[in-house]
PDBQT receptor file of N, H, CA, C and O in Angstrom, charges set to zero:
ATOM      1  N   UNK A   1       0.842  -1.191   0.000  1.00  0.00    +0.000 N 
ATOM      2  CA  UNK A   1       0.000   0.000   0.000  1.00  0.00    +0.000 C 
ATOM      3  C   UNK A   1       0.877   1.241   0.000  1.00  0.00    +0.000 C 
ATOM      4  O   UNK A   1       1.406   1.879   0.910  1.00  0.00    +0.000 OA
ATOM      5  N   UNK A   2       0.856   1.375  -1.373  1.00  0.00    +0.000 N 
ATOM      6  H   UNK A   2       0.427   0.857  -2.112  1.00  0.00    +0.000 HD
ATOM      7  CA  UNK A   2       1.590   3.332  -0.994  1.00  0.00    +0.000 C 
ATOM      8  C   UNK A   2       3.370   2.799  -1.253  1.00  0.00    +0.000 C 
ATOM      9  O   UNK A   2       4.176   3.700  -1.021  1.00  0.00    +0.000 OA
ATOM     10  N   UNK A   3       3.903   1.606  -1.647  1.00  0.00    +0.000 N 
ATOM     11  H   UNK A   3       3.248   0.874  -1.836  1.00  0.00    +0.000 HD
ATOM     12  CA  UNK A   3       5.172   1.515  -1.153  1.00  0.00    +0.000 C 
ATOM     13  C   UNK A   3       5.900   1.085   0.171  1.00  0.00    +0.000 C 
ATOM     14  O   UNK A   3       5.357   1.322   1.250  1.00  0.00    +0.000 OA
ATOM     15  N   UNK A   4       7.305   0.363   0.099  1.00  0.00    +0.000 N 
ATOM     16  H   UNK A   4       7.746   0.171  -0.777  1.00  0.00    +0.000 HD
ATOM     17  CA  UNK A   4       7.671   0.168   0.817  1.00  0.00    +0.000 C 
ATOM     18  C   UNK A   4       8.641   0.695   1.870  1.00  0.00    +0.000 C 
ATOM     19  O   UNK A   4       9.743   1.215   1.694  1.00  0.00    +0.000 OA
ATOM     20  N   UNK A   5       8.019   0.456   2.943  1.00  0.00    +0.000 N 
ATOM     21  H   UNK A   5       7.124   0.034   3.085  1.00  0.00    +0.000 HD
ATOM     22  CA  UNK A   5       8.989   1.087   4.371  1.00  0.00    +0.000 C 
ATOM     23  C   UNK A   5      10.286   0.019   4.431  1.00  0.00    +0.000 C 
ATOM     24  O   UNK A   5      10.444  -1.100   3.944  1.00  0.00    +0.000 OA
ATOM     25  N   UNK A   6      11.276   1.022   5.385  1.00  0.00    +0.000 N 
ATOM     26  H   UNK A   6      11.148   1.932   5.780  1.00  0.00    +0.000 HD
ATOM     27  CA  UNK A   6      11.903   0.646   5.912  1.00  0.00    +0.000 C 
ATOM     28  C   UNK A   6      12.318   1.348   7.565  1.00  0.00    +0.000 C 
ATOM     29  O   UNK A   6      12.049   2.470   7.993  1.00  0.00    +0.000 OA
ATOM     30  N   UNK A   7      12.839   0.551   8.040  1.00  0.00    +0.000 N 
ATOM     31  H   UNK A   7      13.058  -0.361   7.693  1.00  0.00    +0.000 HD
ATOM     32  CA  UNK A   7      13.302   1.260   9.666  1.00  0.00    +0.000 C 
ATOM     33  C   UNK A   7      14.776   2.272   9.012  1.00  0.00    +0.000 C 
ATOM     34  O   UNK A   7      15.626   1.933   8.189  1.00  0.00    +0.000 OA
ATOM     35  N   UNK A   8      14.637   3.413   9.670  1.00  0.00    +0.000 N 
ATOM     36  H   UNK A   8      13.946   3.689  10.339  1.00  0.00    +0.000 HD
ATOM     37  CA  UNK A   8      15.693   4.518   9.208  1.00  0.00    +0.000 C 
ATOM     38  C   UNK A   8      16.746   3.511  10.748  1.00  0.00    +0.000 C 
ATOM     39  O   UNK A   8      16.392   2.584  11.478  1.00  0.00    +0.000 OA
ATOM     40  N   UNK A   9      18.000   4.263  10.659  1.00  0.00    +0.000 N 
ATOM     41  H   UNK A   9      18.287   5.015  10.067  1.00  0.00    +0.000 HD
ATOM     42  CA  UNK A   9      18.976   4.044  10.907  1.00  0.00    +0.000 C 
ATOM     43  C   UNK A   9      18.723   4.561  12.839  1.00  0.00    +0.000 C 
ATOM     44  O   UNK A   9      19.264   3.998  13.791  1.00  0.00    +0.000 OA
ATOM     45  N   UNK A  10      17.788   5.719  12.905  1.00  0.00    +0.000 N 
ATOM     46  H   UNK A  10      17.349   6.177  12.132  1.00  0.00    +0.000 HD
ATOM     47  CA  UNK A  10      17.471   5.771  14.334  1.00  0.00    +0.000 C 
ATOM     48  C   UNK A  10      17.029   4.862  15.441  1.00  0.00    +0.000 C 
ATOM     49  O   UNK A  10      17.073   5.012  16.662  1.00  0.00    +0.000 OA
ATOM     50  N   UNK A  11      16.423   3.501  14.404  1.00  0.00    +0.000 N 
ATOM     51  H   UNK A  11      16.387   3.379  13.412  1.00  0.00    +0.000 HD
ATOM     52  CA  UNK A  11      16.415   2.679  15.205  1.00  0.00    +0.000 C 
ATOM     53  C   UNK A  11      17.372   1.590  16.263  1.00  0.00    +0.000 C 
ATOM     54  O   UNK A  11      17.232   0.721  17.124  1.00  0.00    +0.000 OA
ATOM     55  N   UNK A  12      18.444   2.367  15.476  1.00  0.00    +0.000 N 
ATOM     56  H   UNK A  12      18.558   3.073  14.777  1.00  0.00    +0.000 HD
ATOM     57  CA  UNK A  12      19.520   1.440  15.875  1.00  0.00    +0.000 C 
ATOM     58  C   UNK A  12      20.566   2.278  16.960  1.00  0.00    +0.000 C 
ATOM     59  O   UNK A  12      21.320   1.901  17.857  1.00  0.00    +0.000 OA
ATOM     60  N   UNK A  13      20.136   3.853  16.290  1.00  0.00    +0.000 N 
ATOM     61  H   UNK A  13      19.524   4.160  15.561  1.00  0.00    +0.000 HD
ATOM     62  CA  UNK A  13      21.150   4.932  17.069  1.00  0.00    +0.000 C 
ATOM     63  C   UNK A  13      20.552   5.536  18.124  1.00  0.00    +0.000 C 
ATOM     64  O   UNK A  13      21.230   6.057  19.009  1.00  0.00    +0.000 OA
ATOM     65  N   UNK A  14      18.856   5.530  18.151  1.00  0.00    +0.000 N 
ATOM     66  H   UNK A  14      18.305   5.107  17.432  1.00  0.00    +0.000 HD
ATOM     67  CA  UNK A  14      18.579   5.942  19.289  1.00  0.00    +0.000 C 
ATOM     68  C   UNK A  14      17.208   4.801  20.015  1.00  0.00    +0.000 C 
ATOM     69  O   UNK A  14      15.984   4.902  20.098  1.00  0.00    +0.000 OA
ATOM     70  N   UNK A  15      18.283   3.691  20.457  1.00  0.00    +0.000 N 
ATOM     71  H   UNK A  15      19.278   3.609  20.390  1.00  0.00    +0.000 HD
ATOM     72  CA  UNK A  15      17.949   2.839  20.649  1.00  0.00    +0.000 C 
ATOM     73  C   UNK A  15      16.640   2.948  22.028  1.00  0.00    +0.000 C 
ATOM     74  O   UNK A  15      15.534   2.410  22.088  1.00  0.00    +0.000 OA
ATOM     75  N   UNK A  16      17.240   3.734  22.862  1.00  0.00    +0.000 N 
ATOM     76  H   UNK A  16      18.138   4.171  22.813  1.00  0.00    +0.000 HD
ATOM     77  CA  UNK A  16      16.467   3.766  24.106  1.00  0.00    +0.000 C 
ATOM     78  C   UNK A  16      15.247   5.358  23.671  1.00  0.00    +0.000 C 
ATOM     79  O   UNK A  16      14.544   5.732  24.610  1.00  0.00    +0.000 OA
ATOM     80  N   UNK A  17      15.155   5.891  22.738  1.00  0.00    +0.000 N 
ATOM     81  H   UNK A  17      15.727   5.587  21.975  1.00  0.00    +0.000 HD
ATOM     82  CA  UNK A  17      13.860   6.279  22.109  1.00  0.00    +0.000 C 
ATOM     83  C   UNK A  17      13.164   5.221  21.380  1.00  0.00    +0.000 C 
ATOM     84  O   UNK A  17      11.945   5.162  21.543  1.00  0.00    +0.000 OA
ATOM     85  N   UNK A  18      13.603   4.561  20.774  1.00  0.00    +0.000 N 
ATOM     86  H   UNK A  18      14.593   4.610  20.642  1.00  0.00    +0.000 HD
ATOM     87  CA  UNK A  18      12.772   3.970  20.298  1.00  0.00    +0.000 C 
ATOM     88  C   UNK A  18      11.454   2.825  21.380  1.00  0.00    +0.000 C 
ATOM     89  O   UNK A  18      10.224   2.866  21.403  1.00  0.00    +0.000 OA
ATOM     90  N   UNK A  19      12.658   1.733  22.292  1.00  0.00    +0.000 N 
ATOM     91  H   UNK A  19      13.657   1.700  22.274  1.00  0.00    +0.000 HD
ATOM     92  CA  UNK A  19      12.178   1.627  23.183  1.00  0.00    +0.000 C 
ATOM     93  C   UNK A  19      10.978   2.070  23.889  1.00  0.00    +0.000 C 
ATOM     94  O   UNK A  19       9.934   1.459  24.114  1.00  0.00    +0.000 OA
ATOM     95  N   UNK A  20      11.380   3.399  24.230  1.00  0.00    +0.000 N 
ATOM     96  H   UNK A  20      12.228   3.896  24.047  1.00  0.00    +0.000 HD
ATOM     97  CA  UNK A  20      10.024   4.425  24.879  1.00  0.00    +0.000 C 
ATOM     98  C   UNK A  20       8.906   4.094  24.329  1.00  0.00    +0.000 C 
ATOM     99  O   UNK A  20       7.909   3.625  24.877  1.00  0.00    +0.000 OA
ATOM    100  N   UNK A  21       9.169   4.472  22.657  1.00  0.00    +0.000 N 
ATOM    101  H   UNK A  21       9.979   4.853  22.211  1.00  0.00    +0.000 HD
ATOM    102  CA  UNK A  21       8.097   4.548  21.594  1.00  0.00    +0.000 C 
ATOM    103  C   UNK A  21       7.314   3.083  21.800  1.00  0.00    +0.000 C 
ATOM    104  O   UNK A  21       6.101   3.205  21.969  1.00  0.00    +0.000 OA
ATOM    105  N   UNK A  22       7.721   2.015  21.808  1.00  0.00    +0.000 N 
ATOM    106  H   UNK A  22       8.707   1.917  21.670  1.00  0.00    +0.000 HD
ATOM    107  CA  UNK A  22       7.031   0.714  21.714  1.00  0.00    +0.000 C 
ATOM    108  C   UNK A  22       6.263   0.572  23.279  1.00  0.00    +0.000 C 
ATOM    109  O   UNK A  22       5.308  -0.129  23.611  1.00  0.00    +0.000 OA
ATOM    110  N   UNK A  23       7.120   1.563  24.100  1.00  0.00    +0.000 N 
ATOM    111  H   UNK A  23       7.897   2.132  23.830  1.00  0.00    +0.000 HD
ATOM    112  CA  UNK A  23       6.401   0.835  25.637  1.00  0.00    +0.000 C 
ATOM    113  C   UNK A  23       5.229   1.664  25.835  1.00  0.00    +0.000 C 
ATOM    114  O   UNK A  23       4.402   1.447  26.720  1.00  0.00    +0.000 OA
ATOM    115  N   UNK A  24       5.148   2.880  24.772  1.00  0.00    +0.000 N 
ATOM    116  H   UNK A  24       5.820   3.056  24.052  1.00  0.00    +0.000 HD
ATOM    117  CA  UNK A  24       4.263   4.109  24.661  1.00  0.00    +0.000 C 
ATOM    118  C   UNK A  24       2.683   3.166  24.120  1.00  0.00    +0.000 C 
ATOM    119  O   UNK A  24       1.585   3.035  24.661  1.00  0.00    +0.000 OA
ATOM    120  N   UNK A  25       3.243   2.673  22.864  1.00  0.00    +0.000 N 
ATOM    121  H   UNK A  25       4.135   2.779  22.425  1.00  0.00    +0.000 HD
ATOM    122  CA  UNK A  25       2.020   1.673  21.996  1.00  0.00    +0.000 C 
ATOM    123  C   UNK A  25       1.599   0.722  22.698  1.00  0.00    +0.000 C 
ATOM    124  O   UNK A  25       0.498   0.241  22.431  1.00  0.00    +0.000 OA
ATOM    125  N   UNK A  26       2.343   0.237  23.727  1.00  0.00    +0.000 N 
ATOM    126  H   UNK A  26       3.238   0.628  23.943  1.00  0.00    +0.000 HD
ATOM    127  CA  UNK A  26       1.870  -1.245  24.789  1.00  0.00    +0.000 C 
ATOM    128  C   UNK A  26       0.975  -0.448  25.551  1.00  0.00    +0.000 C 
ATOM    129  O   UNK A  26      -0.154  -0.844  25.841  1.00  0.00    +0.000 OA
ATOM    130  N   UNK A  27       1.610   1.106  26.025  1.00  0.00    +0.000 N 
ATOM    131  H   UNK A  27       2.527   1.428  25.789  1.00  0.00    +0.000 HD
ATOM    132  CA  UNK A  27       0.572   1.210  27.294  1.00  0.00    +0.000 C 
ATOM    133  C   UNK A  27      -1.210   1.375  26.751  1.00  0.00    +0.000 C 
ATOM    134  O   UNK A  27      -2.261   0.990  27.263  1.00  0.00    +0.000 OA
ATOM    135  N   UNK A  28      -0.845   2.256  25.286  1.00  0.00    +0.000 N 
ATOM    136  H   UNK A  28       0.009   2.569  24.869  1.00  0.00    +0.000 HD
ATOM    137  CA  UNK A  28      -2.111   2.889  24.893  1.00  0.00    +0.000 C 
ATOM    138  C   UNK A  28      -2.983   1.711  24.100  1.00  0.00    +0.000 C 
ATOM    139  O   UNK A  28      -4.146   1.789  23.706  1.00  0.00    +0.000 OA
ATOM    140  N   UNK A  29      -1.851   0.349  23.967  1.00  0.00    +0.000 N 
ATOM    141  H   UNK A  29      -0.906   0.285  24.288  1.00  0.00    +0.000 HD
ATOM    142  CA  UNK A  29      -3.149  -0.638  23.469  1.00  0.00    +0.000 C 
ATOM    143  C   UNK A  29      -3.832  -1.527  24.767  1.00  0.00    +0.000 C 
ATOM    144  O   UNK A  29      -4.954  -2.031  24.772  1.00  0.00    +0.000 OA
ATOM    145  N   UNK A  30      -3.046  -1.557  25.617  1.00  0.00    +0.000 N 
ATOM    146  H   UNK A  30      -2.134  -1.148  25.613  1.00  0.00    +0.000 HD
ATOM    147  CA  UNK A  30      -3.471  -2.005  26.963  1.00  0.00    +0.000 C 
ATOM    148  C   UNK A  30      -4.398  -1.162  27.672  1.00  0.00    +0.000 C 
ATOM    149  O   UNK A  30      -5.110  -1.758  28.480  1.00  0.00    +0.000 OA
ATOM    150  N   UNK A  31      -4.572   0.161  27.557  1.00  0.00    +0.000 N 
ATOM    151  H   UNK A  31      -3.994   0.646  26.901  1.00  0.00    +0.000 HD
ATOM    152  CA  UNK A  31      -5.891   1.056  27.694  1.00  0.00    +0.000 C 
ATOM    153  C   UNK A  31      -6.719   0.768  26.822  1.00  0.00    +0.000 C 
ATOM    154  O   UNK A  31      -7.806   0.894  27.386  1.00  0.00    +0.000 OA
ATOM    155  N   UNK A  32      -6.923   0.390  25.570  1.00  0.00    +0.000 N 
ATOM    156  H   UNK A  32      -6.040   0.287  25.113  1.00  0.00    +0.000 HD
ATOM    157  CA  UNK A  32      -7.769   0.187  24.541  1.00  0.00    +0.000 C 
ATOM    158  C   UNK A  32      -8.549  -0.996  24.977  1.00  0.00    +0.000 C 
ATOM    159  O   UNK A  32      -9.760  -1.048  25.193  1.00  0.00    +0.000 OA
ATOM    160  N   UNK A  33      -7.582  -2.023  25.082  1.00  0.00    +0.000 N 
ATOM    161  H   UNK A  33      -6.598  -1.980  24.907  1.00  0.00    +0.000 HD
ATOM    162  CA  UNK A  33      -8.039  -3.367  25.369  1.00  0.00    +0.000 C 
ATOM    163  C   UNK A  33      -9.011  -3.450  26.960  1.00  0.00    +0.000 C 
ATOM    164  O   UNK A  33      -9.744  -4.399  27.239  1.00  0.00    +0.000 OA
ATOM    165  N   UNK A  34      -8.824  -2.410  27.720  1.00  0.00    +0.000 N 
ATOM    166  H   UNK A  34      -8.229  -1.639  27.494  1.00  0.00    +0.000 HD
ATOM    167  CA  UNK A  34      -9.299  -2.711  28.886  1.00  0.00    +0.000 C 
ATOM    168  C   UNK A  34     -10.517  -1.719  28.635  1.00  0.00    +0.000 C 
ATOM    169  O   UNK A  34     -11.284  -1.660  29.597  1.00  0.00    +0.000 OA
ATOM    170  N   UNK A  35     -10.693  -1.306  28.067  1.00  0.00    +0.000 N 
ATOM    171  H   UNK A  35     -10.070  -1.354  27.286  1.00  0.00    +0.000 HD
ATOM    172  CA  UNK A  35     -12.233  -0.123  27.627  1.00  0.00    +0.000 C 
ATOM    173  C   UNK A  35     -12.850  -1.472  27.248  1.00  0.00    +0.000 C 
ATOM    174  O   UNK A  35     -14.014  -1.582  27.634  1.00  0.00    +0.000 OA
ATOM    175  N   UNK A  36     -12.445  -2.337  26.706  1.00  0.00    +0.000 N 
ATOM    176  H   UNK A  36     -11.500  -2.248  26.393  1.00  0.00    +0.000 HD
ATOM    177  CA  UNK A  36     -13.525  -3.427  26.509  1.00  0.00    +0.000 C 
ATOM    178  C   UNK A  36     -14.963  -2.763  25.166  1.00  0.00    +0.000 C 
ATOM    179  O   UNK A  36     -16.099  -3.234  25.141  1.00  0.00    +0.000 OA
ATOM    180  N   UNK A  37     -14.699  -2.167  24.666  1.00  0.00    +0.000 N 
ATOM    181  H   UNK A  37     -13.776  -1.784  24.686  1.00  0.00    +0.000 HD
ATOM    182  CA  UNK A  37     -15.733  -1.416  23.658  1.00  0.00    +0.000 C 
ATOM    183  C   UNK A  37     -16.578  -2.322  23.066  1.00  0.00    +0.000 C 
ATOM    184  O   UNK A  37     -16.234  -3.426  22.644  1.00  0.00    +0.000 OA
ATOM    185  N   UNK A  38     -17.824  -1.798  23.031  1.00  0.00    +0.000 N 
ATOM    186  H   UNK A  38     -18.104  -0.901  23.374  1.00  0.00    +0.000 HD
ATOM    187  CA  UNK A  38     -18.677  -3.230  21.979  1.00  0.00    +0.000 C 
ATOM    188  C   UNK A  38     -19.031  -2.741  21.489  1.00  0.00    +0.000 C 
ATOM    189  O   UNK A  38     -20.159  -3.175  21.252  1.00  0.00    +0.000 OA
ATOM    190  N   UNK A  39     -18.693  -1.197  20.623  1.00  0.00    +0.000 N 
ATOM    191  H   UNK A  39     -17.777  -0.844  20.816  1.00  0.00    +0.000 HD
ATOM    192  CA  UNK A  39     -19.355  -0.980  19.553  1.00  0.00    +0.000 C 
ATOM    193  C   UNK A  39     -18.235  -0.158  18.746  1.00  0.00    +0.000 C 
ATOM    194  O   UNK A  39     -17.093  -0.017  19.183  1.00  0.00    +0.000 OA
ATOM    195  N   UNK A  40     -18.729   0.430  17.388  1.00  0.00    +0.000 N 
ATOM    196  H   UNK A  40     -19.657   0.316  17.033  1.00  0.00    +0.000 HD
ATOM    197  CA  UNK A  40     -17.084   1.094  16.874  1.00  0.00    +0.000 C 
ATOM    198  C   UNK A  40     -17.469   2.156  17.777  1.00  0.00    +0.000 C 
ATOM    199  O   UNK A  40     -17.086   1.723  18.863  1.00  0.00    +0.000 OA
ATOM    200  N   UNK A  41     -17.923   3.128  17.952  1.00  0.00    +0.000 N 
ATOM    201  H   UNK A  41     -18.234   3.479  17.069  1.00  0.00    +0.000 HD
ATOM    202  CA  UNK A  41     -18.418   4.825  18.440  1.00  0.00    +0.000 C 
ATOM    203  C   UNK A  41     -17.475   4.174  19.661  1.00  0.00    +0.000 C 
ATOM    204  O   UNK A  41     -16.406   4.734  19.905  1.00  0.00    +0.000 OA
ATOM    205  N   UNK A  42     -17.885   2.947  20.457  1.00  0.00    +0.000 N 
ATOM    206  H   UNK A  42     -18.754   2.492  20.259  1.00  0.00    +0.000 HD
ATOM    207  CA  UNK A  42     -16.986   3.037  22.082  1.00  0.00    +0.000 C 
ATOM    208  C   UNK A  42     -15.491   2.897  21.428  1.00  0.00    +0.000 C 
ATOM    209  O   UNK A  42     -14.596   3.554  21.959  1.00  0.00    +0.000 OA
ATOM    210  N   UNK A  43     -15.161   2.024  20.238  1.00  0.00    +0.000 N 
ATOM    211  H   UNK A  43     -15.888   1.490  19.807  1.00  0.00    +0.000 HD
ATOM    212  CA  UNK A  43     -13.744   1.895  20.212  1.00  0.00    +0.000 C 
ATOM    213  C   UNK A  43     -12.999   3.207  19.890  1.00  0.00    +0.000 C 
ATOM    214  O   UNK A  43     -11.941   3.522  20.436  1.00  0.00    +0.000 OA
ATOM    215  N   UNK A  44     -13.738   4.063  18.810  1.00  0.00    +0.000 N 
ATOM    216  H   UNK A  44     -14.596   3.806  18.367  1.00  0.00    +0.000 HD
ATOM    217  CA  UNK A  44     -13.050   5.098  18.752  1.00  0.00    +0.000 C 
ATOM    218  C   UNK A  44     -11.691   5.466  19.552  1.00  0.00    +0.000 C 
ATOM    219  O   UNK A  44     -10.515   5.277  19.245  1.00  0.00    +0.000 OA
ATOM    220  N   UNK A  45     -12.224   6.000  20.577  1.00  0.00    +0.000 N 
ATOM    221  H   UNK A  45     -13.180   6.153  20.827  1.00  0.00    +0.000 HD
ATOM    222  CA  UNK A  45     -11.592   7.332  21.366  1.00  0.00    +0.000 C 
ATOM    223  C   UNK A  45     -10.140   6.099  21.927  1.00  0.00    +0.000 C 
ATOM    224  O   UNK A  45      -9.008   6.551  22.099  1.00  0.00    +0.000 OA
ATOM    225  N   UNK A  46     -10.305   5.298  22.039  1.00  0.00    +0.000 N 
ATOM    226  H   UNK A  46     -11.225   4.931  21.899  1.00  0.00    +0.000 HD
ATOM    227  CA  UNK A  46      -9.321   4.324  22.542  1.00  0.00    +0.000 C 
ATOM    228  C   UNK A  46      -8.591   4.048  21.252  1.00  0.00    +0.000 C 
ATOM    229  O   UNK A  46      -7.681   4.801  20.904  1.00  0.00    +0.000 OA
ATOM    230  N   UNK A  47      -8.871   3.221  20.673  1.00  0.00    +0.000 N 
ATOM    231  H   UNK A  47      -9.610   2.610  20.955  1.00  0.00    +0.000 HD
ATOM    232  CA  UNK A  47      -8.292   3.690  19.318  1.00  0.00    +0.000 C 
ATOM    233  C   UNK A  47      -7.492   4.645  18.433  1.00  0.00    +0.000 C 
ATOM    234  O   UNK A  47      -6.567   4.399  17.659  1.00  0.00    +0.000 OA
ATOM    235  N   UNK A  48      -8.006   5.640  18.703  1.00  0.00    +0.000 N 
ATOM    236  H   UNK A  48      -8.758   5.839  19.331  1.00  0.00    +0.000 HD
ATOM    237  CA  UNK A  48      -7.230   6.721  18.168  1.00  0.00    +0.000 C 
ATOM    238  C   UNK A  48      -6.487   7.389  18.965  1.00  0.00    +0.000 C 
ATOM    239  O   UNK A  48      -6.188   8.524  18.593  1.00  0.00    +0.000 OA
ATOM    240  N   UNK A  49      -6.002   6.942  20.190  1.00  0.00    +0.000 N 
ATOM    241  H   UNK A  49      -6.245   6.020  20.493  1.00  0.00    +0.000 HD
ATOM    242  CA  UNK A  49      -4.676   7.032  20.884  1.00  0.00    +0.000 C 
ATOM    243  C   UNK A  49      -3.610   6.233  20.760  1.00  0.00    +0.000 C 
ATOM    244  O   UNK A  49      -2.441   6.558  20.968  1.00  0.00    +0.000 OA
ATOM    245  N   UNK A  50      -4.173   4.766  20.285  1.00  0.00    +0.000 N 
ATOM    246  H   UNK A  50      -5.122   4.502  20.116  1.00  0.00    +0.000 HD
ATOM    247  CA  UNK A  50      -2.940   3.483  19.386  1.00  0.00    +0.000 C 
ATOM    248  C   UNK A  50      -2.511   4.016  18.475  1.00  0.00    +0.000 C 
ATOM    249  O   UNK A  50      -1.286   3.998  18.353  1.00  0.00    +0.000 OA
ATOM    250  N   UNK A  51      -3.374   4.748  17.405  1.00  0.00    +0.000 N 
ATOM    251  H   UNK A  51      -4.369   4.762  17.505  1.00  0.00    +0.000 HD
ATOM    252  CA  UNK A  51      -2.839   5.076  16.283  1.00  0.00    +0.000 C 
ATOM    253  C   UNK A  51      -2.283   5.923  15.579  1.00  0.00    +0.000 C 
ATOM    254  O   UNK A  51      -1.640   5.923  14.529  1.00  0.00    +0.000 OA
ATOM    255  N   UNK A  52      -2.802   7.027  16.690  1.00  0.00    +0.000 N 
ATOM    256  H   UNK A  52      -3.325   7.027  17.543  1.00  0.00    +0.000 HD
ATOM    257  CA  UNK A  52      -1.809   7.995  16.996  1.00  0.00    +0.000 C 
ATOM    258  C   UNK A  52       0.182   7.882  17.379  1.00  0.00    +0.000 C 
ATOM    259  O   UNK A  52       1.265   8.202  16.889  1.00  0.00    +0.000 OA
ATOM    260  N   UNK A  53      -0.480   7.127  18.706  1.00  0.00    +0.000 N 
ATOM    261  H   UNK A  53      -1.360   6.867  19.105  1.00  0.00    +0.000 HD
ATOM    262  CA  UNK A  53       1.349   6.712  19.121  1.00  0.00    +0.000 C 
ATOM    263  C   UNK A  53       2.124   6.013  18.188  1.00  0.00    +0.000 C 
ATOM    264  O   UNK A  53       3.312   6.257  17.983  1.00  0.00    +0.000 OA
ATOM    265  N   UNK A  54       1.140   4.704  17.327  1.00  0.00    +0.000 N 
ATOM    266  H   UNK A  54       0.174   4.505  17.494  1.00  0.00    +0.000 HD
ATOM    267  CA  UNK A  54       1.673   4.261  16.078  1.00  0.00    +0.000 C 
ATOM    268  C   UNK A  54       2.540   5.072  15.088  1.00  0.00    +0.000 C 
ATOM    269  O   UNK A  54       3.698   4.971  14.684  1.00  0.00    +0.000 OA
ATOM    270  N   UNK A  55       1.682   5.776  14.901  1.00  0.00    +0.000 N 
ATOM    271  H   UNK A  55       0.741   5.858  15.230  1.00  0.00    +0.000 HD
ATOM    272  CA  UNK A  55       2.126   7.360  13.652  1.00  0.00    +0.000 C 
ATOM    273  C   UNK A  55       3.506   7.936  14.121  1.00  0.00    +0.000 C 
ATOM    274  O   UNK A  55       4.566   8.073  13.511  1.00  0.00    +0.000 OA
ATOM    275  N   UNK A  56       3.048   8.301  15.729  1.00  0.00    +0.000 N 
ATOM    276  H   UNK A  56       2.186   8.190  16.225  1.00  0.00    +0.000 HD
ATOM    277  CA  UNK A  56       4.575   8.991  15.888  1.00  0.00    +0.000 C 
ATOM    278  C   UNK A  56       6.069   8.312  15.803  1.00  0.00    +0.000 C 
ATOM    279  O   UNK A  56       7.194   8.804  15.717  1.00  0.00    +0.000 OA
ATOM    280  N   UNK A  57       5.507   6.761  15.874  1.00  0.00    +0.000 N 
ATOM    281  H   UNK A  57       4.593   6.361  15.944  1.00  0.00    +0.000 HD
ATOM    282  CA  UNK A  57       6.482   6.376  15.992  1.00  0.00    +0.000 C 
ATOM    283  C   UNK A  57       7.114   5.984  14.647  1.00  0.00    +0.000 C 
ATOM    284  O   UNK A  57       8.324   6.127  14.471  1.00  0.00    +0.000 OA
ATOM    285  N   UNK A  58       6.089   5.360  13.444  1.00  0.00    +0.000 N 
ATOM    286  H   UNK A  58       5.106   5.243  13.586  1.00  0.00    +0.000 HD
ATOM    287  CA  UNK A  58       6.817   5.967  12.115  1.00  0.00    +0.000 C 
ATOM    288  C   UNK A  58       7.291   6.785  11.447  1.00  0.00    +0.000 C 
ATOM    289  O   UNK A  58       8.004   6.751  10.445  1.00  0.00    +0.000 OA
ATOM    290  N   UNK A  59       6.675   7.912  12.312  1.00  0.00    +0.000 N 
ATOM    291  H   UNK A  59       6.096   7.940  13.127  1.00  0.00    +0.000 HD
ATOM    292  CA  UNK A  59       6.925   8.986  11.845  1.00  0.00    +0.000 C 
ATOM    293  C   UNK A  59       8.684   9.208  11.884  1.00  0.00    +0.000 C 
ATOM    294  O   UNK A  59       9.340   9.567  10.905  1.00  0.00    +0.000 OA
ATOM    295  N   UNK A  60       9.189   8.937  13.100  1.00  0.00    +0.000 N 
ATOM    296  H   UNK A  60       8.657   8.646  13.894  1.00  0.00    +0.000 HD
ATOM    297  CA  UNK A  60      10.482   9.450  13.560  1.00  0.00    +0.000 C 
ATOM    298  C   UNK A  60      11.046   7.924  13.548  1.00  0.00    +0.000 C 
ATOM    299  O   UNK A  60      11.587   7.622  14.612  1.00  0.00    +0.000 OA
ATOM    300  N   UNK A  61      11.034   7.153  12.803  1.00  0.00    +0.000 N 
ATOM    301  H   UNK A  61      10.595   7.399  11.939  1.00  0.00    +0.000 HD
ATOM    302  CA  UNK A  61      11.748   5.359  12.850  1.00  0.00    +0.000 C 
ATOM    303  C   UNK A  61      11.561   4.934  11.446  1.00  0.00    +0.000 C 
ATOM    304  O   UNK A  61      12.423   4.138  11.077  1.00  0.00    +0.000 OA
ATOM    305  N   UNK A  62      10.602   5.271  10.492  1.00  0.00    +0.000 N 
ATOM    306  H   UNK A  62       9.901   5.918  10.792  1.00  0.00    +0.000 HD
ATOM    307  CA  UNK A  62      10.679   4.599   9.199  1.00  0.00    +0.000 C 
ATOM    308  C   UNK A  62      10.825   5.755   8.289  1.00  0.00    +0.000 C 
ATOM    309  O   UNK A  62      10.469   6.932   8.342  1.00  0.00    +0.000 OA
ATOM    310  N   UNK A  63      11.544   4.943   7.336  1.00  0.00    +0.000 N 
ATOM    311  H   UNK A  63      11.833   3.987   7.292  1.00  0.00    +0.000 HD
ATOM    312  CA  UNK A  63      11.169   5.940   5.980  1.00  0.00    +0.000 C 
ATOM    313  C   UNK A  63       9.734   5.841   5.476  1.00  0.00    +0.000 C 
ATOM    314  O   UNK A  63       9.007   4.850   5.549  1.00  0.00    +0.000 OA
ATOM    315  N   UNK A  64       9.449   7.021   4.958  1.00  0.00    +0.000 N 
ATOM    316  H   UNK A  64      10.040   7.826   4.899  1.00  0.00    +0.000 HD
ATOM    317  CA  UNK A  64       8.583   7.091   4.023  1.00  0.00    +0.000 C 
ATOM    318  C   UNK A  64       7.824   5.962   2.869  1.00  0.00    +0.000 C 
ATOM    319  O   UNK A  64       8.661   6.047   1.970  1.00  0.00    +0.000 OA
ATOM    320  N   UNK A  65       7.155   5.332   2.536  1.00  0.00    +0.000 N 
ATOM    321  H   UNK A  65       6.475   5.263   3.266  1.00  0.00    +0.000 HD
ATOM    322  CA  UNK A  65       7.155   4.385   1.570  1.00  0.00    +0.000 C 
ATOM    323  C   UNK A  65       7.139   5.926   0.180  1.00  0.00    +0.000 C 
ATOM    324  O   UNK A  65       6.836   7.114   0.071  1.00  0.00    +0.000 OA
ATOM    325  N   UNK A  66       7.793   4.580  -0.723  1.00  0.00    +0.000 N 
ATOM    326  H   UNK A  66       8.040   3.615  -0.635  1.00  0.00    +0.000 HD
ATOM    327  CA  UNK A  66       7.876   5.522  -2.491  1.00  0.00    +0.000 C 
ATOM    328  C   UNK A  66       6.434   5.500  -2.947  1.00  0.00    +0.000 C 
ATOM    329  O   UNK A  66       6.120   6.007  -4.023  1.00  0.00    +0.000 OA
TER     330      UNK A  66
């Protein structure tokens, strides 16, 4: 979709950011998961704090896809 990623070189140089970044996505899917939502409207708002932290973290760890 859109091209392929790769992990930029920060993953390797700023090892203990990156870290952060993944323990950031554990905490906010482990809030998601415990909202327990049974409908999309409840998943929302939980949701779009995963995918958010997701984003930031491609944002500043992958390249771009071509």
């Amino acid at each position: 979709m859109g091209g392929e990623e790769k992990a930029k070189e920060t993953v390797w140089s700023d090892r203990e950011g990156f870290n952060q970044k993944l323990a950031e996505f554990s905490d906010a899917l482990a809030v998601a998961m415990a909202a327990d939502p049974q409908s999309l409207e409840a998943l929302e708002p939980a949701a779009g704090n995963v995918f958010k932290v997701c984003k930031s973290c491609h944002e500043e760890y992958r390249t771009p896809g071509e």
